[in-house]
VOGU-3710 file (C-alpha; in Angstrom, 3 decimals, decimal comma):
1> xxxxxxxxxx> 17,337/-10,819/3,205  15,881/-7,483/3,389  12,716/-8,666/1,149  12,263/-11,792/3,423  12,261/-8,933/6,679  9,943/-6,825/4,677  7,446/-9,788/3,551  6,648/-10,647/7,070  6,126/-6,983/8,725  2,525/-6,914/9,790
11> xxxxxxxxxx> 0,005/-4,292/7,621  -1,980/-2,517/9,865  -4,762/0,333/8,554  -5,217/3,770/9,427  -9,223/4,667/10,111  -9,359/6,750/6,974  -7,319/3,748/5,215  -10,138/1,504/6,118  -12,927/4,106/4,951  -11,467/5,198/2,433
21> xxxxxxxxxx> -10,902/1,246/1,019  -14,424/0,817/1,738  -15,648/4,170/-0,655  -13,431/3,002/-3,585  -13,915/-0,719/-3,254  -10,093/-1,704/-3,052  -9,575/-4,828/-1,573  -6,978/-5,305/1,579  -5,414/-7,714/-1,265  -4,795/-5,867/-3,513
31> xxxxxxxxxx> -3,192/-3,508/-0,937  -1,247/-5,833/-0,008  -0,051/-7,215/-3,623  1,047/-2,929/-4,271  2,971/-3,274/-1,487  4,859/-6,338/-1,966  5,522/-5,943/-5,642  4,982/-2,820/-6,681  5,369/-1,533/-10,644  6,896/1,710/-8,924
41> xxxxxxxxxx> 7,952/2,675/-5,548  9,311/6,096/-4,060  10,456/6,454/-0,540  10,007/10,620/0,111  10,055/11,731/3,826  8,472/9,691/6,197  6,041/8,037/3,525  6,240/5,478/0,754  4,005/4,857/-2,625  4,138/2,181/-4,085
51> xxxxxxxxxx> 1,956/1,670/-7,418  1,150/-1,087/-9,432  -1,361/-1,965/-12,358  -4,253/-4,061/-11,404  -7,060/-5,293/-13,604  -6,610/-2,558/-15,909  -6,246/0,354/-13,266  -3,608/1,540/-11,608  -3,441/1,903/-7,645  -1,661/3,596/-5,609
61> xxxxxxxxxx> -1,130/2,852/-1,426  0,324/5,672/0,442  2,133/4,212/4,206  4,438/4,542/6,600  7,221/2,174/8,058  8,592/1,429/11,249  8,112/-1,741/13,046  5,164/-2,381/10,782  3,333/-0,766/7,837  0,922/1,578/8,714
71> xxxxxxxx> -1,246/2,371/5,729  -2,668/5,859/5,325  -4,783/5,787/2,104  -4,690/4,038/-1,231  -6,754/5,229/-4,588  -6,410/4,370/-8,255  -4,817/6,990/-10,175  -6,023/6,030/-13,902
//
């Protein structure tokens, strides 16, 4: 049940999320995907990384969650 919950919490992007996805070409999909079904995920603080392999790289989306996910950044790491 808690999936199903987190599957329909709204993604919402932080300015320097959206510039930042712009610079480094990363699609909002592809965000979105990391999220969802990450390879690896770590909860420390306040924020959450996920990572997952796509196309050969490997990306990783920084956020936050409350009533929604608030994304900070995301960048591939390899």
């Amino acid at each position: 049940m808690a999936y199903l919950v987190f599957f329909l919490m709204e993604i919402q992007y932080t300015t320097h999320a959206k510039e930042q996805l712009m610079a480094r070409k990363i699609m909002e999909v592809w965000i979105e995907e990391t999220i969802k079904y990450p390879t690896y995920a770590v909860h420390i603080g306040y924020k959450y990384y996920a990572i997952r392999k796509l196309n050969g790289f490997t990306l990783k989306v920084v956020y936050t969650k409350e009533n929604y996910i608030k994304v900070i950044t995301a960048y591939f790491i390899s």
